[in-house]
N, CA, C and O atoms as CSV, one atom per row, in Angstrom:
chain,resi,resn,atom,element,x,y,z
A,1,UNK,N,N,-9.785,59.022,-49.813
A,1,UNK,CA,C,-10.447,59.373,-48.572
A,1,UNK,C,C,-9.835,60.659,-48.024
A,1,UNK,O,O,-8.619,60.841,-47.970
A,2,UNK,N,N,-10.657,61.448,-47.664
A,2,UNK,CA,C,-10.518,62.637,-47.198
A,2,UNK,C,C,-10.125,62.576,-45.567
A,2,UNK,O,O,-10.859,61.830,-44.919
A,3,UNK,N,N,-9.293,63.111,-44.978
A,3,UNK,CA,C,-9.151,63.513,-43.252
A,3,UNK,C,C,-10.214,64.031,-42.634
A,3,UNK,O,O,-10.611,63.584,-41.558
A,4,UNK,N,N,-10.942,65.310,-43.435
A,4,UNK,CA,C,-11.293,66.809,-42.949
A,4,UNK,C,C,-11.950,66.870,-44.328
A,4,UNK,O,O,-11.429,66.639,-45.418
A,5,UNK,N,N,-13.896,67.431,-43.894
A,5,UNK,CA,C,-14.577,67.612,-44.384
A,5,UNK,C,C,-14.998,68.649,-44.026
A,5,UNK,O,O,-14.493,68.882,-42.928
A,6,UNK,N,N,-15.919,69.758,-44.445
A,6,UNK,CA,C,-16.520,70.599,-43.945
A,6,UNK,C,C,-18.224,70.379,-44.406
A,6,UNK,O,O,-18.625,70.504,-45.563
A,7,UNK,N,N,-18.986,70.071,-43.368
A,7,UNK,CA,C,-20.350,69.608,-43.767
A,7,UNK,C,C,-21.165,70.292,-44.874
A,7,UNK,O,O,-21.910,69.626,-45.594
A,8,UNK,N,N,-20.971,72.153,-45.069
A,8,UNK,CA,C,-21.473,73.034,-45.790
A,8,UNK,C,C,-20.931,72.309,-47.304
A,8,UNK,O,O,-21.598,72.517,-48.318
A,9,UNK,N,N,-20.040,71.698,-47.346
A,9,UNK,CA,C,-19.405,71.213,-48.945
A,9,UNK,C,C,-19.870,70.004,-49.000
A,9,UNK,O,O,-19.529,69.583,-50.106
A,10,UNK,N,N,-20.797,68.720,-48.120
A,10,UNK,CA,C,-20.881,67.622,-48.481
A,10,UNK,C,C,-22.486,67.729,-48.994
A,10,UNK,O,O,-23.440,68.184,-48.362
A,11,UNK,N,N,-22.462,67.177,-50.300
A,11,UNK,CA,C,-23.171,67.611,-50.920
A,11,UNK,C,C,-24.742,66.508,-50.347
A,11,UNK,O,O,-24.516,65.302,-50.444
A,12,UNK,N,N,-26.065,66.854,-49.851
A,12,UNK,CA,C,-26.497,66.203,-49.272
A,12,UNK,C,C,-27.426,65.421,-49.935
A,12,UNK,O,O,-28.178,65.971,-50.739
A,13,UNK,N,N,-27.524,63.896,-49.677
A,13,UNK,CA,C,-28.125,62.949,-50.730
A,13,UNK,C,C,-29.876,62.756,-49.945
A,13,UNK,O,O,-30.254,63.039,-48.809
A,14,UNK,N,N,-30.611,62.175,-51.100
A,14,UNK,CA,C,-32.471,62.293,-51.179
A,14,UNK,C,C,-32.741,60.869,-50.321
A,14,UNK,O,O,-32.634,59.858,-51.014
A,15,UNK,N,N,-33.043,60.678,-49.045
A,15,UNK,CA,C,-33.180,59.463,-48.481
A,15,UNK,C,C,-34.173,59.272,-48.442
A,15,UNK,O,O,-34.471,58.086,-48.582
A,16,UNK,N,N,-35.282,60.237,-48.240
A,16,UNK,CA,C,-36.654,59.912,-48.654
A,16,UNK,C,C,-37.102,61.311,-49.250
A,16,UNK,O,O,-36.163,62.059,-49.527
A,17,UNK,N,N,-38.418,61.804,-49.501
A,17,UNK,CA,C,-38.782,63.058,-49.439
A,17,UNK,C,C,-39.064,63.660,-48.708
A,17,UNK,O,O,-39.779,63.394,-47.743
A,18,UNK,N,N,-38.566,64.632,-48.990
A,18,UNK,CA,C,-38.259,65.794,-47.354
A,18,UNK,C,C,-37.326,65.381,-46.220
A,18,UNK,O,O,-37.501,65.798,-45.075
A,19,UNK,N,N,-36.159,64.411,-46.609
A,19,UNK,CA,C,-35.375,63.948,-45.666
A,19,UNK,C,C,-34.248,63.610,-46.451
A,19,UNK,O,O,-34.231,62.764,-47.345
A,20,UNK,N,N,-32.716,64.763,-45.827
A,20,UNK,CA,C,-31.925,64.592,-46.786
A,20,UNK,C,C,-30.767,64.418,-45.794
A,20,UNK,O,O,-30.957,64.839,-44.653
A,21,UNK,N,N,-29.507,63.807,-46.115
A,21,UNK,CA,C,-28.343,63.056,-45.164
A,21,UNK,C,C,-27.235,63.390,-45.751
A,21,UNK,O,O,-26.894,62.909,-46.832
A,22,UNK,N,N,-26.536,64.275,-45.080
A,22,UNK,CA,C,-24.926,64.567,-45.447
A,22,UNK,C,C,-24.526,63.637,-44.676
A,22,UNK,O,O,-24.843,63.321,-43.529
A,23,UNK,N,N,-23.373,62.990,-45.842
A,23,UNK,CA,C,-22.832,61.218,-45.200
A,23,UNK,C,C,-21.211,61.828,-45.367
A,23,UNK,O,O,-20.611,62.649,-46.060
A,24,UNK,N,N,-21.024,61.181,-44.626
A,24,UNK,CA,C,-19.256,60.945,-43.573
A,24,UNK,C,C,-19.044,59.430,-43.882
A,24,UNK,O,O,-19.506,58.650,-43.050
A,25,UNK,N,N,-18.512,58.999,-44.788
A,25,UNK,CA,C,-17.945,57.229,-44.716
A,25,UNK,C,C,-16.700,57.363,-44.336
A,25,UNK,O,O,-15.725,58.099,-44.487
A,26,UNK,N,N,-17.084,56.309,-43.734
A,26,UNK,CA,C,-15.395,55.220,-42.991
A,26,UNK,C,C,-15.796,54.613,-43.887
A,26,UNK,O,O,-16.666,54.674,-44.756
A,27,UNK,N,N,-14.397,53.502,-43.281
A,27,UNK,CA,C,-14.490,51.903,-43.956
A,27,UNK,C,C,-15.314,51.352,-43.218
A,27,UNK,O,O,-15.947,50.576,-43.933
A,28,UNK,N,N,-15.639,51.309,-42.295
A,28,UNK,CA,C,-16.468,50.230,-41.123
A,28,UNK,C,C,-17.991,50.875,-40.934
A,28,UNK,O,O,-19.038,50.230,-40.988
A,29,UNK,N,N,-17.874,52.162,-40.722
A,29,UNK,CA,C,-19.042,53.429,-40.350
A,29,UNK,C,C,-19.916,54.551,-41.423
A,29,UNK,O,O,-19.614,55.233,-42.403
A,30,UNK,N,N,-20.714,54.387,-40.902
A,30,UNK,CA,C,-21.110,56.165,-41.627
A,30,UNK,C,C,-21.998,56.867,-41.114
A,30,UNK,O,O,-23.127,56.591,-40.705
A,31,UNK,N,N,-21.232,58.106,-41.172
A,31,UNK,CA,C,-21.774,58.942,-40.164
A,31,UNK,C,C,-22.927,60.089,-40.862
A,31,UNK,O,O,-22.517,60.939,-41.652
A,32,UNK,N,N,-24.121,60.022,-40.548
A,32,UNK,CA,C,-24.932,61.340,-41.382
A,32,UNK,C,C,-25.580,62.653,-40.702
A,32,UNK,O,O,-25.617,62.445,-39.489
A,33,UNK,N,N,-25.782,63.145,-40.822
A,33,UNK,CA,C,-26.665,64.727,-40.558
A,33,UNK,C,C,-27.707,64.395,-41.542
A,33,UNK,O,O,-27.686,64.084,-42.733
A,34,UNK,N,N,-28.888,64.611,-40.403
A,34,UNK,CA,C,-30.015,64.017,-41.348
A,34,UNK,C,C,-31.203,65.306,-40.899
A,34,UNK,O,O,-31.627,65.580,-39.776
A,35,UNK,N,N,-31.502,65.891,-42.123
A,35,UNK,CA,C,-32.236,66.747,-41.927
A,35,UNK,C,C,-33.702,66.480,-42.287
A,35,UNK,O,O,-34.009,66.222,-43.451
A,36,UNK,N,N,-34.532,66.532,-41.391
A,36,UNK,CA,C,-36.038,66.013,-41.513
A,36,UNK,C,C,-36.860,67.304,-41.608
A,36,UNK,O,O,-36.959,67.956,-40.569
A,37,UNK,N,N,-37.390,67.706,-42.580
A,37,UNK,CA,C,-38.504,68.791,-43.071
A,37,UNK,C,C,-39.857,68.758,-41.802
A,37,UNK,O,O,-39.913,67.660,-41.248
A,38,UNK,N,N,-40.820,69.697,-41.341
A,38,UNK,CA,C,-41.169,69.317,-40.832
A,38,UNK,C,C,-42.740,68.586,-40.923
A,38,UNK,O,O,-43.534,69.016,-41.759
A,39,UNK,N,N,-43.094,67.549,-40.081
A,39,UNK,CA,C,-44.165,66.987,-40.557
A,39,UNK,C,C,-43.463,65.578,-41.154
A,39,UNK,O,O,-43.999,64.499,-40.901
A,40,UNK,N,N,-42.785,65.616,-41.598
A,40,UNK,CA,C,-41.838,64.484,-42.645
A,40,UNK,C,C,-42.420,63.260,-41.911
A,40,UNK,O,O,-42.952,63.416,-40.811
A,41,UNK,N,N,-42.322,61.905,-42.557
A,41,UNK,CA,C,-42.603,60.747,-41.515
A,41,UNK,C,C,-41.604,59.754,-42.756
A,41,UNK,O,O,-41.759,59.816,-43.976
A,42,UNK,N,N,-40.886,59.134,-42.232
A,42,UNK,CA,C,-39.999,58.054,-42.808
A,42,UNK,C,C,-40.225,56.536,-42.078
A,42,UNK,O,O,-39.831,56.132,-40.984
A,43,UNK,N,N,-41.034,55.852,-43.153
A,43,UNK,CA,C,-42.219,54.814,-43.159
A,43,UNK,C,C,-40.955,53.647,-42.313
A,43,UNK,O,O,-39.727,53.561,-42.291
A,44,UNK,N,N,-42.108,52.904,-41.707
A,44,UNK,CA,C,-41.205,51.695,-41.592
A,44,UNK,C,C,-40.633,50.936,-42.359
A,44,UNK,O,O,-41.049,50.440,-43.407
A,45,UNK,N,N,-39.063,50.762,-41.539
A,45,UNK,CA,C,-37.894,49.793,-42.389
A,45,UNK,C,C,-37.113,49.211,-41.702
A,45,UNK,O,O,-36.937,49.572,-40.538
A,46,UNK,N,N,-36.529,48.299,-42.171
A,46,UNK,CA,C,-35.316,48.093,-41.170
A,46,UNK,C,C,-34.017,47.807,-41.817
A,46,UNK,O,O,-33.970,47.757,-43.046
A,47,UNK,N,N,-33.110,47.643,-41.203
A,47,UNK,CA,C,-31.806,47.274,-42.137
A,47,UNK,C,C,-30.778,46.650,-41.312
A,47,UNK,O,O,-30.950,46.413,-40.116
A,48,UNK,N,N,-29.872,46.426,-41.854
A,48,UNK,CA,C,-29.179,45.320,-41.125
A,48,UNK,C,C,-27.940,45.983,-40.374
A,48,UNK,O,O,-27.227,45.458,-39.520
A,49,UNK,N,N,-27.866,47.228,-40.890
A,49,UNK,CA,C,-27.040,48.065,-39.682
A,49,UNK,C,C,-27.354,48.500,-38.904
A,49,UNK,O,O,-28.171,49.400,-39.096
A,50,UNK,N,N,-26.973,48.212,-37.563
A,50,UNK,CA,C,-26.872,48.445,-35.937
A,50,UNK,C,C,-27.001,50.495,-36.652
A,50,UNK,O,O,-26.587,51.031,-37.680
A,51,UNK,N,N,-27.584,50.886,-35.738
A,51,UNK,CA,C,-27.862,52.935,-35.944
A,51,UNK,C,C,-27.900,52.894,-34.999
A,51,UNK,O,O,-28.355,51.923,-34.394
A,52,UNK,N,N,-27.277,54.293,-34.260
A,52,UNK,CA,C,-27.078,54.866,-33.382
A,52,UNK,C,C,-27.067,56.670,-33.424
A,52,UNK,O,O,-26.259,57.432,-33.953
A,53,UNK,N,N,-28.384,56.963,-32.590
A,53,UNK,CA,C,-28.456,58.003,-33.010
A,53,UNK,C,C,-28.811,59.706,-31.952
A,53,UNK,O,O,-28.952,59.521,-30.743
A,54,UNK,N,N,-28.900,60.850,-32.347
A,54,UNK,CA,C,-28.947,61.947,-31.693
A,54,UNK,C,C,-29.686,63.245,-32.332
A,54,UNK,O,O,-29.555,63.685,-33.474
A,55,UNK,N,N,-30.493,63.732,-31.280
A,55,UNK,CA,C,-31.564,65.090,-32.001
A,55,UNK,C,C,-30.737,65.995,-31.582
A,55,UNK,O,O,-30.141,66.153,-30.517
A,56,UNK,N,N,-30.787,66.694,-32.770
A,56,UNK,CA,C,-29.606,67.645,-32.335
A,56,UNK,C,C,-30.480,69.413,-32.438
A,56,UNK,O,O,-29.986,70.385,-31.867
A,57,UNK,N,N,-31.703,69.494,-33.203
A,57,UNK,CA,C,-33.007,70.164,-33.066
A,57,UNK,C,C,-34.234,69.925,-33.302
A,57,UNK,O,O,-34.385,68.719,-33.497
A,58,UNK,N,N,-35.194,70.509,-33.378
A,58,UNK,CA,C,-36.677,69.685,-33.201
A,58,UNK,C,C,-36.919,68.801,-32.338
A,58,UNK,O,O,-36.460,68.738,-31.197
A,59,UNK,N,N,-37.949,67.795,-33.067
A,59,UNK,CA,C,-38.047,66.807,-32.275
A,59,UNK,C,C,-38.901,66.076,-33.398
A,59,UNK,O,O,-39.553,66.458,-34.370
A,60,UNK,N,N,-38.532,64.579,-32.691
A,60,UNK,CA,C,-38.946,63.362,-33.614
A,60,UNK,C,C,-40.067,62.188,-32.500
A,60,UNK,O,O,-39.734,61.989,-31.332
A,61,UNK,N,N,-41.152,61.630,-33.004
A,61,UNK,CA,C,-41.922,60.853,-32.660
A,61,UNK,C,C,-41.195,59.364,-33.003
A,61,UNK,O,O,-41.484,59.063,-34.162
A,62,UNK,N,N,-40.527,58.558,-32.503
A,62,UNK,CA,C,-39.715,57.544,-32.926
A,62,UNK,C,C,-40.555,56.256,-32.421
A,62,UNK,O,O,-41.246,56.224,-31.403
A,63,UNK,N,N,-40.350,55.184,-33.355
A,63,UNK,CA,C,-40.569,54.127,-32.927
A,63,UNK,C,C,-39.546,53.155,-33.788
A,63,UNK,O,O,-39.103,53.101,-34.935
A,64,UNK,N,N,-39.417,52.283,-32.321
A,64,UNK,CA,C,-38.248,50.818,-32.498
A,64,UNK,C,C,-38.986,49.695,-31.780
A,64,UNK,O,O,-39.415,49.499,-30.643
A,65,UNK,N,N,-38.948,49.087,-32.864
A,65,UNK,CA,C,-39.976,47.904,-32.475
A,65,UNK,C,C,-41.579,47.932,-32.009
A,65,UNK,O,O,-42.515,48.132,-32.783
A,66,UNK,N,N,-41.686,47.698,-30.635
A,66,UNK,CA,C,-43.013,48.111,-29.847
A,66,UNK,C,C,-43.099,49.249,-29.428
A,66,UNK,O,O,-44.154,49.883,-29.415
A,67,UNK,N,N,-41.798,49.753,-28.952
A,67,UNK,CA,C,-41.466,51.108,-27.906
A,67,UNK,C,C,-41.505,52.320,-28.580
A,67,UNK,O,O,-41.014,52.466,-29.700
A,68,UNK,N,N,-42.097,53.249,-27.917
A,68,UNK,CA,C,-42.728,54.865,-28.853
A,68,UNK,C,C,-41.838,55.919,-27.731
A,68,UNK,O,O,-41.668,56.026,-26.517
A,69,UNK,N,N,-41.479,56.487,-28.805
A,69,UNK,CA,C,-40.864,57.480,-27.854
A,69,UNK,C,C,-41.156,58.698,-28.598
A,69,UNK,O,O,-41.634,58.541,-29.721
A,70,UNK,N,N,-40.976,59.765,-28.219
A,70,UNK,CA,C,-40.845,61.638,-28.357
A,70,UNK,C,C,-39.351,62.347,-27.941
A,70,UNK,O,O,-38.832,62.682,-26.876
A,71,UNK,N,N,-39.087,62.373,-28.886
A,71,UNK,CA,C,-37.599,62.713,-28.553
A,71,UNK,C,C,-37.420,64.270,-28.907
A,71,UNK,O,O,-38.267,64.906,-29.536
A,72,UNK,N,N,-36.095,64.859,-28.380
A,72,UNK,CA,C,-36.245,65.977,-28.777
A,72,UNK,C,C,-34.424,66.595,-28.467
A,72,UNK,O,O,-33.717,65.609,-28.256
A,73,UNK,N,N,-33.642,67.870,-28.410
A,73,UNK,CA,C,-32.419,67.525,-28.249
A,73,UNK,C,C,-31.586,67.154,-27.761
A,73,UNK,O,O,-31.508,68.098,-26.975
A,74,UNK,N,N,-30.646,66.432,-27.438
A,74,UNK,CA,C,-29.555,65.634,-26.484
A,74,UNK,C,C,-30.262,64.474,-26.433
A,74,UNK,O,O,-29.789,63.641,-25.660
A,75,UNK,N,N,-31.583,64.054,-27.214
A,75,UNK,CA,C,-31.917,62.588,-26.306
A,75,UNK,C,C,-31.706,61.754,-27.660
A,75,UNK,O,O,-31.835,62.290,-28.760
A,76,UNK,N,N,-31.320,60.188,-27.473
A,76,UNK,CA,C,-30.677,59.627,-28.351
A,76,UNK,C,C,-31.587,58.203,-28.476
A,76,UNK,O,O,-32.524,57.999,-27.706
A,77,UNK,N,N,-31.342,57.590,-29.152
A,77,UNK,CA,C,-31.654,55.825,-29.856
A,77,UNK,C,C,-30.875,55.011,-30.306
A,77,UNK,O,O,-30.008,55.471,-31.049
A,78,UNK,N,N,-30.871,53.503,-30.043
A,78,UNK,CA,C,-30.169,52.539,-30.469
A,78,UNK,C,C,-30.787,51.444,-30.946
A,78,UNK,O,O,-31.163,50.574,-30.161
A,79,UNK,N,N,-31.001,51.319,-32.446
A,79,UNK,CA,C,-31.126,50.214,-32.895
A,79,UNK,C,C,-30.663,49.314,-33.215
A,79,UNK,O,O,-29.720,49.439,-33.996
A,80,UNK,N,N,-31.164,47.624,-32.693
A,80,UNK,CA,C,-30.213,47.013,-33.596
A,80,UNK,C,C,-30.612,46.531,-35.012
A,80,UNK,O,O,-31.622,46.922,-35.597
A,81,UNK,N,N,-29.844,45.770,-35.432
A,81,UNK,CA,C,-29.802,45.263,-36.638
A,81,UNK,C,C,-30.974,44.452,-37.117
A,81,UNK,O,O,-31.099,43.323,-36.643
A,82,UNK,N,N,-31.733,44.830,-37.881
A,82,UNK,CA,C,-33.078,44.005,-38.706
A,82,UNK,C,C,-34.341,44.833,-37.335
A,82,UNK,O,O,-35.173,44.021,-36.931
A,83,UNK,N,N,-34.417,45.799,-36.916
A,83,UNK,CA,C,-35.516,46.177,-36.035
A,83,UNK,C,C,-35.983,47.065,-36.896
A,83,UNK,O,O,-35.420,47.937,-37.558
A,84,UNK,N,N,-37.299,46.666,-36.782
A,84,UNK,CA,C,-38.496,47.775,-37.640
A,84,UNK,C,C,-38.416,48.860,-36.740
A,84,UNK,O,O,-38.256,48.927,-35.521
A,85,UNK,N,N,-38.585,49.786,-37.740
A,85,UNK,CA,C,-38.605,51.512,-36.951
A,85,UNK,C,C,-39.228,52.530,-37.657
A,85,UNK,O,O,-39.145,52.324,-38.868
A,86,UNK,N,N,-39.945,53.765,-37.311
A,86,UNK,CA,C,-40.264,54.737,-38.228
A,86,UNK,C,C,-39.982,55.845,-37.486
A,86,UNK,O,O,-39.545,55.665,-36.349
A,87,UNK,N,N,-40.166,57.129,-37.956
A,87,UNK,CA,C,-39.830,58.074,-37.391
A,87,UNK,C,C,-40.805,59.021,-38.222
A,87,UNK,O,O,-40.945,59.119,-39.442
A,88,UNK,N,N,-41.481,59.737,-37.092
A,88,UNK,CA,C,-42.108,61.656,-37.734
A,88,UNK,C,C,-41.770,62.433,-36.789
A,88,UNK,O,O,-41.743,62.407,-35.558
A,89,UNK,N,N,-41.338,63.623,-38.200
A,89,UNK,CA,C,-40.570,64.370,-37.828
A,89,UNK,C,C,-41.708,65.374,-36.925
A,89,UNK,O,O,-42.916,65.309,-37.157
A,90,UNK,N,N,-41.086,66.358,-35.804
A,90,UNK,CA,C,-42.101,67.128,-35.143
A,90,UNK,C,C,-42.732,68.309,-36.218
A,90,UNK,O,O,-42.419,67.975,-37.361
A,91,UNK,N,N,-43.537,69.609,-36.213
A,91,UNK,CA,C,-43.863,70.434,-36.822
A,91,UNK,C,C,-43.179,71.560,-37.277
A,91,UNK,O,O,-43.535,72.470,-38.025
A,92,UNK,N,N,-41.550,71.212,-36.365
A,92,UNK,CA,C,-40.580,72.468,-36.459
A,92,UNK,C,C,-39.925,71.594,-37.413
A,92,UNK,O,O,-39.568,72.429,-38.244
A,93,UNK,N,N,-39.498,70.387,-37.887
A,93,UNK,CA,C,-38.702,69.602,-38.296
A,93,UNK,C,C,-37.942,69.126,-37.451
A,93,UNK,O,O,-38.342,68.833,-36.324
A,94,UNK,N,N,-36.925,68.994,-37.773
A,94,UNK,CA,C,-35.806,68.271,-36.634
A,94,UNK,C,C,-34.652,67.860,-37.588
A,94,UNK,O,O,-34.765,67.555,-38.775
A,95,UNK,N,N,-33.098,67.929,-36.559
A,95,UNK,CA,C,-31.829,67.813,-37.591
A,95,UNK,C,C,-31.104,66.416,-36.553
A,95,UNK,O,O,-31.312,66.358,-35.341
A,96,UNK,N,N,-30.375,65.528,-37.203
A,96,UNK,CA,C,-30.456,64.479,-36.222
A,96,UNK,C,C,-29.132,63.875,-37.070
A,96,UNK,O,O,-28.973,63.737,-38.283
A,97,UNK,N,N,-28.179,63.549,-35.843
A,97,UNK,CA,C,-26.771,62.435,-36.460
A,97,UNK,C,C,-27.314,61.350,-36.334
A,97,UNK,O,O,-27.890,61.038,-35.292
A,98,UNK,N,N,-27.232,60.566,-37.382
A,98,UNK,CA,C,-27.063,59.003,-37.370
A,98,UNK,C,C,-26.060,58.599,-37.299
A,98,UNK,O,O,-25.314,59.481,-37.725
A,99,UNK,N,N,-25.186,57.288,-36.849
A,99,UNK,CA,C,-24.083,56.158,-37.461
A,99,UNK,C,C,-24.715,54.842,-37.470
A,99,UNK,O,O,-25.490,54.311,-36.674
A,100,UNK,N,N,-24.295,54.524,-38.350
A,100,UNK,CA,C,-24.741,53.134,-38.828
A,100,UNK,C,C,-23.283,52.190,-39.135
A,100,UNK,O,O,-22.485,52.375,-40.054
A,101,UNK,N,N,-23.223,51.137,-38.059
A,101,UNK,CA,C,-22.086,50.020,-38.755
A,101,UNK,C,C,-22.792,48.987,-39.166
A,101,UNK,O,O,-23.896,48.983,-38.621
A,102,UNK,N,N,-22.598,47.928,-40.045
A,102,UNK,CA,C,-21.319,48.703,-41.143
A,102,UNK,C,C,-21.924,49.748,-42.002
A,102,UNK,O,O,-23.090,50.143,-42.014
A,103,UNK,N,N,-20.778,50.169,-42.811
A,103,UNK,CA,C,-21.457,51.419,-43.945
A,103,UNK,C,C,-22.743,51.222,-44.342
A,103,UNK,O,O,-23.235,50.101,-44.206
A,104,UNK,N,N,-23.644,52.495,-45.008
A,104,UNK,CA,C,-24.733,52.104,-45.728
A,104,UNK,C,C,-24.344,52.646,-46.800
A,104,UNK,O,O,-24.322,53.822,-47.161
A,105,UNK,N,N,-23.839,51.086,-47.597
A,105,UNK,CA,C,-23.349,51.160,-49.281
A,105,UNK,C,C,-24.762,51.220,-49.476
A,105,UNK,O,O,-24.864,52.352,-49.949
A,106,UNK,N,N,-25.822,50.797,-49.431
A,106,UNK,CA,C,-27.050,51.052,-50.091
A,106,UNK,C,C,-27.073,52.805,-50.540
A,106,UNK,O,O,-27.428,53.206,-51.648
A,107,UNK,N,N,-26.698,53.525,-49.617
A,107,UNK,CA,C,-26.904,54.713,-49.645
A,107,UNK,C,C,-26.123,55.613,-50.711
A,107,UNK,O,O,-26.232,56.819,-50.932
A,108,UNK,N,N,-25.052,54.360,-51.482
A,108,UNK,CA,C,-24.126,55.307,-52.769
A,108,UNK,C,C,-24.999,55.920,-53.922
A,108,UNK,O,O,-24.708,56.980,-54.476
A,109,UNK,N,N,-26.025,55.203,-54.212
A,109,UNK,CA,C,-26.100,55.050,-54.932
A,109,UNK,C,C,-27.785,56.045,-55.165
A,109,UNK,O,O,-28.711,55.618,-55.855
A,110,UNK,N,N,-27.804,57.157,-54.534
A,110,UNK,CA,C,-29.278,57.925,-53.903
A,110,UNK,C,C,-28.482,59.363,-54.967
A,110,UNK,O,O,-27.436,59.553,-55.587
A,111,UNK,N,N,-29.376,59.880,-54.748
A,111,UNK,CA,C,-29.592,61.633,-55.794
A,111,UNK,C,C,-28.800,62.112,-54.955
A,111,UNK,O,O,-29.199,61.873,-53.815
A,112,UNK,N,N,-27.732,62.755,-54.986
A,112,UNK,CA,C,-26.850,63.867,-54.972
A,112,UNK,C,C,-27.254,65.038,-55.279
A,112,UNK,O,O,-27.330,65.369,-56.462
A,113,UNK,N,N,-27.652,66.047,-54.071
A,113,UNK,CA,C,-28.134,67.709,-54.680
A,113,UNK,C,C,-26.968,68.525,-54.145
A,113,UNK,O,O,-26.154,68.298,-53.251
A,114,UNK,N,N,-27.206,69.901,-55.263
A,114,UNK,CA,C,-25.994,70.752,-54.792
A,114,UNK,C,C,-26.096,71.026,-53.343
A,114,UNK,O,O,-27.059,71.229,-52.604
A,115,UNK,N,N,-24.637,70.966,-53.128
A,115,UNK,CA,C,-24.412,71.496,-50.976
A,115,UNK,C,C,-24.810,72.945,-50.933
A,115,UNK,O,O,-25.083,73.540,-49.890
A,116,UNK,N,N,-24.828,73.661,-52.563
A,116,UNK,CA,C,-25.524,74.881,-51.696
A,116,UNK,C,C,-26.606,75.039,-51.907
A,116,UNK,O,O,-27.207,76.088,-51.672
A,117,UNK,N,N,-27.084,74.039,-52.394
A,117,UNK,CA,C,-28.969,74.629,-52.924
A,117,UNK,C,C,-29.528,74.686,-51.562
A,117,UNK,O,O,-29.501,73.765,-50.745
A,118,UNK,N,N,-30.166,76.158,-51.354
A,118,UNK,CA,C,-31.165,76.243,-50.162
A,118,UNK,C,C,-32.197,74.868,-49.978
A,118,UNK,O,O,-32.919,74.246,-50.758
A,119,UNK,N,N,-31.868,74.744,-48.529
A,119,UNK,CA,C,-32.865,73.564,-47.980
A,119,UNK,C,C,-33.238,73.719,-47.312
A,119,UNK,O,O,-33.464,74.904,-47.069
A,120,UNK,N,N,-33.665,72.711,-46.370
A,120,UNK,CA,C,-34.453,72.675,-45.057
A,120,UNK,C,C,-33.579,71.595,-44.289
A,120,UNK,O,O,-33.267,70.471,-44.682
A,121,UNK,N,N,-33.258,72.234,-43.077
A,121,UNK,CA,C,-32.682,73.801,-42.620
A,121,UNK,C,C,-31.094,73.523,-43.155
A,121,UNK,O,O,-30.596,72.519,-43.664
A,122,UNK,N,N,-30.512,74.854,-42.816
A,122,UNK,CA,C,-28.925,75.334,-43.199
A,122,UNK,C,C,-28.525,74.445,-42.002
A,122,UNK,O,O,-29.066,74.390,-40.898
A,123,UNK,N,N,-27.166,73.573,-42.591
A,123,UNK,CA,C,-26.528,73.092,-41.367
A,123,UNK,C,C,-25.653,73.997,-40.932
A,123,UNK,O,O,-25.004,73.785,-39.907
């Protein structure tokens, strides 16, 4: 385990298409930069980690559970655990931290692309 990462070197993994997550693991946590292409829509799912989250540009059309929201930067979400949710991304895209406890070991095991291959967008 590393102290000190620099995000430009973590090489960012394929969570859906057009939506890619530089991950930060703890033992307990994991922390991502999740970059959403724009237009992107990441279908409903749910999972059993509590997410907690922040737009950090663009903006995202979110839904948790019944409740619809339009989010856009500084404004945040809390899901809990097993809540259906989807998210589309706005037309600019949008760049967004997640944490999720506990870890998402599901997530070891996703495509690894080079940290410098041009993407959408440069963190």
């Amino acid at each position: 385990m590393r102290g000190f990462e620099d995000l430009r070197e973590i090489a960012p993994r394929r969570i859906w298409d057009g939506v890619l997550a530089r991950v930060v693991g703890g033992e307990r946590l994991t922390l991502a930069i999740v970059e959403l292409e724009p237009d992107r829509v990441v279908p409903q799912h749910d999972h059993e980690n509590e997410q907690l989250g922040l737009v950090l540009s663009g903006t995202v059309d979110f839904r948790i559970g019944d409740e619809r929201r339009t989010l856009g930067p500084g404004e945040t979400w809390n899901i809990p655990p097993h809540a259906p949710h989807e998210v589309h991304a706005g037309p600019e895209g949008a760049v967004v931290i997640d944490v999720f406890a506990p870890t998402r070991s599901d997530w070891e095991a996703l495509e690894r692309l080079d940290p410098q291959q041009p993407g959408w967008p440069s963190p």
